[in-house]
N, C-alpha and C positions, 0 to 999 in steps of 0.2 A: 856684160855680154848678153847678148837679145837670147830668148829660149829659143830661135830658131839655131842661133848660132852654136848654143851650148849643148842642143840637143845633134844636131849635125857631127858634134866633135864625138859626141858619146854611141852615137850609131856604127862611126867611122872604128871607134875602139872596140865597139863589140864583135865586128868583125873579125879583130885581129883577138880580141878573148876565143870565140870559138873555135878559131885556127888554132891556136895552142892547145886548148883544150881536146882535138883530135874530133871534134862534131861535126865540123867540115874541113875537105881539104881543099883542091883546086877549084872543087864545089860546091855551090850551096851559098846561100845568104841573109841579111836578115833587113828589115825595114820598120819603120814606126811610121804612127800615123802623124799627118803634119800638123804641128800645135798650133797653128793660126787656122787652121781651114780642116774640119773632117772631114772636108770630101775628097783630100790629097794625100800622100804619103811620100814620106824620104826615101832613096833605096842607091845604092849603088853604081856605076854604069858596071858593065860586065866584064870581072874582074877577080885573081883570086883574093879572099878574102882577108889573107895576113899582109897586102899588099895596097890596103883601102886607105886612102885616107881624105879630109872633111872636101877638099876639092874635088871627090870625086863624087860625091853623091847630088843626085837627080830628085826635083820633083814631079808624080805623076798622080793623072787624076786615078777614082778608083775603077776605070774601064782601062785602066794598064798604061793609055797611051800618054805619053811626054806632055807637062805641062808647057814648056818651051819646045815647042815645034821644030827652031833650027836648030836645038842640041843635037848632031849626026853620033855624037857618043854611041859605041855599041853597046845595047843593050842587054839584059838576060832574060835569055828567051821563057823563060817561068813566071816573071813577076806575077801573071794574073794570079799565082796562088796569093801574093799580097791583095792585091786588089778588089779578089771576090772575097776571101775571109772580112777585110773591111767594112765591103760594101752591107755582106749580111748579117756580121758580130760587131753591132755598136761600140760595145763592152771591150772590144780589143783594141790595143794600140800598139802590139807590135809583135812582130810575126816571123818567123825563122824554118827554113827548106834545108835540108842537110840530109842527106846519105850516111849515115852513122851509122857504121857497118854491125854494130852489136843487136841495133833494132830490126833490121833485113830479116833473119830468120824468121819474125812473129809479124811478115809481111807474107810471108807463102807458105806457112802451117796453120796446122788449125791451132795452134796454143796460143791463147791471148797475152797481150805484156800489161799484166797491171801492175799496180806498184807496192812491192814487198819490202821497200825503203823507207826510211820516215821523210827524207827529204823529196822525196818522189811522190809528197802527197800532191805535188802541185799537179801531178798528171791528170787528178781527179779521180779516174778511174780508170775501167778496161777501153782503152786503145782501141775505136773501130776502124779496121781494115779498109779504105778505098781501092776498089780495083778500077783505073779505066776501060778494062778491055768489058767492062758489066756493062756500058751504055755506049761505047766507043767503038769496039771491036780493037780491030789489029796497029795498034800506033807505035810510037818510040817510046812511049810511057812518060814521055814529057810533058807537063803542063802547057804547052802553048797559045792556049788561046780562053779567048773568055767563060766558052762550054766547059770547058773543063775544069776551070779553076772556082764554077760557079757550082758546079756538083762536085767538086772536093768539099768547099766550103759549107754546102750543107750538110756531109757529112760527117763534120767537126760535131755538130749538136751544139750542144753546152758542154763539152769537156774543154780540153786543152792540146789535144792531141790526138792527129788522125795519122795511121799509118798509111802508106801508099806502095803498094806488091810491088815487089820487085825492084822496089825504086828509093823509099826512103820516109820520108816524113815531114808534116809541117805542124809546127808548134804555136798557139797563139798564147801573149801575153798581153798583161795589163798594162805595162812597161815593158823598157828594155829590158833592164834588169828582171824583171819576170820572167820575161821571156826567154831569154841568157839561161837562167838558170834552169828555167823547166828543161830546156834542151839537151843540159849539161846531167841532170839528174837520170831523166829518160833513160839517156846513154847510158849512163854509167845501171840503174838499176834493169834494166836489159841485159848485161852483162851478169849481174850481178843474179838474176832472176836463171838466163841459161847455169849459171856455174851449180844452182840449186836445185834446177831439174834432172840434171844429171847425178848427182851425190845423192838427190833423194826419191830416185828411184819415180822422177813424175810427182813426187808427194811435195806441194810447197804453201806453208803458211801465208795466204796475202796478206796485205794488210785490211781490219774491217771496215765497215763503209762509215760506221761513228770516227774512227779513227784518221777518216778524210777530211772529214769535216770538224772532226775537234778542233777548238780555239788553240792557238799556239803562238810562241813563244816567237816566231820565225815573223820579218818585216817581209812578208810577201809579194810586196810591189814596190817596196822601196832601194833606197841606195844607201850611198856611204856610211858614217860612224853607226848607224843602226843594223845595218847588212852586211856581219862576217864574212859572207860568203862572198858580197859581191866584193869587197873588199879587198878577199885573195883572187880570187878571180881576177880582177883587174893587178894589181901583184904579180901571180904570175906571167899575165902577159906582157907587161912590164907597159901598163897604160896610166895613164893619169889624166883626169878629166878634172 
């Protein structure tokens, strides 16, 4: 099987890994960058995501637009969040937009979501806030076009995760599997971080910033027999690549 073909099958399952996992629902999706060519990427046509599969995904360059011209496939109208992350984070190969309702509150307060988890190291750290309406004004809060998804992406930095007001988050990975998981961890330690600020009264141990960066034990960009997690992960959703 060609790496275009075997990575096409593994995109189409992460799809349906983050549906079951509740990171996205009728919403939200995720892409990798294309393994023969860095200036393209795989992604979707527009569709929900427990519903993906290898026949359905597109190549595009990283200005959003359709590598095949006469694909009339409906599109999602977001991707430039794929596209500009791309274009200005070499270092990423694959990128996930999800509305994950646990992360929303620490889009429109001042409490930051860092990661009080161990597996939540891969957040890196404190979470910056994008607001479109800071450079935009009054829009739908959608990503639509190339401005916007080129000033989210520079507000990524060097983390892994930028939240977006009111609206949700995009997460960049090394991999799919990185990326799966950063997304999946986010969630759940956002949850997990609200459940702590309320019991502790505002007061919450983060995790230290050596403790981010400590060597570990975890295969961070990898997959199968090395990657417990991606392992259930993929289990759960009942995928096999």
């Amino acid at each position: 099987m060609s790496d275009l073909k075997a990575l096409t099958r593994e995109l189409a399952g992460a799809n349906r890994i983050l549906a079951h996992e509740g990171v996205v629902d009728a919403y939200g999706h995720i892409s990798v960058r294309h393994p023969d060519d860095p200036t393209k990427y795989l992604l979707s046509v527009s569709k929900s995501p427990e519903f993906v599969e290898p026949d359905d995904i597109m190549a595009f360059n990283l200005d959003s637009t359709a590598v095949d011209k006469s694909d009339n496939r409906s599109k999602y109208i977001e991707r430039p969040i794929h596209g500009s992350i791309y274009e200005m984070h070499p270092e990423i190969n694959s990128v996930v937009h999800n509305h994950a309702y646990d992360v929303i509150p620490f889009t429109i307060t001042d409490v930051p979501l860092r990661p009080v988890l161990h597996s939540a190291r891969r957040m890196k750290d404190i979470a910056p806030v994008w607001d479109i309406h800071d450079k935009f004004g009054d829009t739908d809060l959608l990503v639509s076009n190339n401005d916007h998804g080129r000033d989210l992406a520079q507000s990524l930095g060097k983390g892994r995760v930028v939240l977006m007001r009111g609206h949700g988050c995009a997460i960049a990975g090394i991999s799919i599997a990185d990326a799966v998981q950063t997304a999946v961890y986010t969630m759940v330690n956002a949850r997990i971080l609200l459940q702590a600020l309320m019991i502790g009264n505002g007061q919450v141990k983060y995790l230290h910033p050596g403790e981010l960066t400590a060597p570990g034990s975890q295969n961070e960009g990898g997959k199968g027999k090395h990657n417990r997690a991606w392992e259930t992960l993929m289990a759960r959703a009942g995928v096999s690549l």
